[in-house]
N, C-alpha and C positions, 0 to 999 in steps of 0.2 A: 285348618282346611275345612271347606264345607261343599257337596258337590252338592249340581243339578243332574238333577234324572228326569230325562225325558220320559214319554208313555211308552216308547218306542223301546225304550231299556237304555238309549244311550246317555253315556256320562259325562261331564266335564266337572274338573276339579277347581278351584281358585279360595281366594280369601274375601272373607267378611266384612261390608262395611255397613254403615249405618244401623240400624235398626237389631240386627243380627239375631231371628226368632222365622223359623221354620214358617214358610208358607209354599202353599199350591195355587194355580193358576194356569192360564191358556198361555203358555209362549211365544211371541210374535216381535219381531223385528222392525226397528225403522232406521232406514238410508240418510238418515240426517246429517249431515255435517257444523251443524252451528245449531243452537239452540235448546239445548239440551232440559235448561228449565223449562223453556214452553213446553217441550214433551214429558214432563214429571208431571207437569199439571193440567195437562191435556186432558181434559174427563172421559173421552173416549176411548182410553188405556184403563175402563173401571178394572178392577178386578184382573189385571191383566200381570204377569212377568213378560217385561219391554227390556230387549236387549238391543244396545247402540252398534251399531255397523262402524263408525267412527271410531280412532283406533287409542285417541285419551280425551279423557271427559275430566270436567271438575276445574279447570286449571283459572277459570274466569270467578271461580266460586259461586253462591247464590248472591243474588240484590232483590230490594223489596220492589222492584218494579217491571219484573217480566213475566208473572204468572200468568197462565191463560185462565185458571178458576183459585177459588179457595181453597188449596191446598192439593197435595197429592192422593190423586185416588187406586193407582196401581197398588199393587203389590210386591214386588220385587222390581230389580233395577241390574241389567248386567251390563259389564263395560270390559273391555280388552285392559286400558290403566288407568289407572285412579291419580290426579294428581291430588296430593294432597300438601300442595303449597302453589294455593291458589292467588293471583294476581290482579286485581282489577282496582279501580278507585269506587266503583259503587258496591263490590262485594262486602257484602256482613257477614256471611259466614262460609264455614267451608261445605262443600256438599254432603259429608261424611255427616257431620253437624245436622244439617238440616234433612236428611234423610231419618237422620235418628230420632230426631222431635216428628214428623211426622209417621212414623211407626213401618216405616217400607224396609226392608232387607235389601241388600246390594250386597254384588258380586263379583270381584274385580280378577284379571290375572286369567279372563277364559280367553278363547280363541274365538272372539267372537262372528268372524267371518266364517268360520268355520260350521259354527252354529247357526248361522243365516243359512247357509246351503243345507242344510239338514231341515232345519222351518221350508226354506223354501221350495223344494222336491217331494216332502211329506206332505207337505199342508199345515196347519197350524196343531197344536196339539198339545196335553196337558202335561205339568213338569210339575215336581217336587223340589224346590232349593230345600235345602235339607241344611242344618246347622252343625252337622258334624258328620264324618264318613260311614257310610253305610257299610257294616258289620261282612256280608258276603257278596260277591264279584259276583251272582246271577241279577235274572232280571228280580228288580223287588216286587213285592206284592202289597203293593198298595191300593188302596179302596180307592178308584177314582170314581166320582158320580159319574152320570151317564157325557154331561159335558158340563165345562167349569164355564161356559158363558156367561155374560154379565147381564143375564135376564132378568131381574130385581134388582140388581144394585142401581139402578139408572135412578133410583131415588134417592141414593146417597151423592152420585155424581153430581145432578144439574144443581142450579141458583135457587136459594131459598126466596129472591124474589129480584123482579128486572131489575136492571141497572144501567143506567143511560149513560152512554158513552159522548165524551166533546169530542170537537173536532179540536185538533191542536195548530190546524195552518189553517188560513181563510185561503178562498178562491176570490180573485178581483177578474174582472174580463176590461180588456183594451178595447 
């Protein structure tokens, strides 16, 4: 078991996947229903714990060809289920898999609507995934900087240099 703790004190409990090593971050929410790789590697998730509104993830697997940048730059990853018998004909791996090569923690087994309404009535706000159960049932006391914003990381996020995009359909006019 390994809980998140919000700044706020509250907790939700679930189980471990990928990466599975203690990180903090801003906790924020996306309504996405499909796409779940573009948003791993969305870079403007720098630095961020992104939990899914969508109620199972995983089930398409990862493929080498729907990242929006190189690699995941978040920090944590929460989801309501985890399929971990994934089905596609271009998937290469499972998301379990590719989480853990790229060094992200996931969270699976929260309520995560639940946690959307609390992000979303508070505002955004900093959380602890914690890798193992916190020892006493008060609020912890944790060092949070002043805010966990992704105000330097933007270096690690963007392209090391352009990259020219084809067009994949031509336009003809009648």
């Amino acid at each position: 078991m390994a809980t998140l703790i919000l700044e706020d004190g509250t907790r939700y409990t679930g189980t471990l996947f990928g990466h599975k090593a203690p990180v903090t971050g801003e906790v924020v929410f996306t309504t996405g229903m499909t796409g779940y790789q573009e948003t791993l590697t969305d870079p403007s998730y720098c630095g961020q714990i992104v939990c899914m509104t969508y109620p199972l993830i995983g089930n398409v697997g990862v493929n080498d060809i729907d990242n929006e940048s190189a690699g995941v730059k978040m920090r944590g990853f929460i989801v309501s289920e985890l399929c971990d018998v994934p089905s596609n004909w271009q998937m290469k791996k499972t998301l379990d898999q590719y989480l853990d090569e790229q060094g992200v923690t996931g969270l699976y087994g929260v309520d995560t609507r639940a946690l959307t309404r609390v992000i979303r009535n508070a505002g955004v706000m900093n959380a602890a995934l914690l890798t193992e159960k916190p020892e006493n049932r008060r609020k912890p006391t944790l060092n949070w900087p002043n805010r966990l914003r992704c105000t330097t990381r933007w270096r690690s996020a963007r392209a090391k240099k352009p990259t020219k995009c084809r067009a994949r359909a031509s336009i003809t006019s009648r």
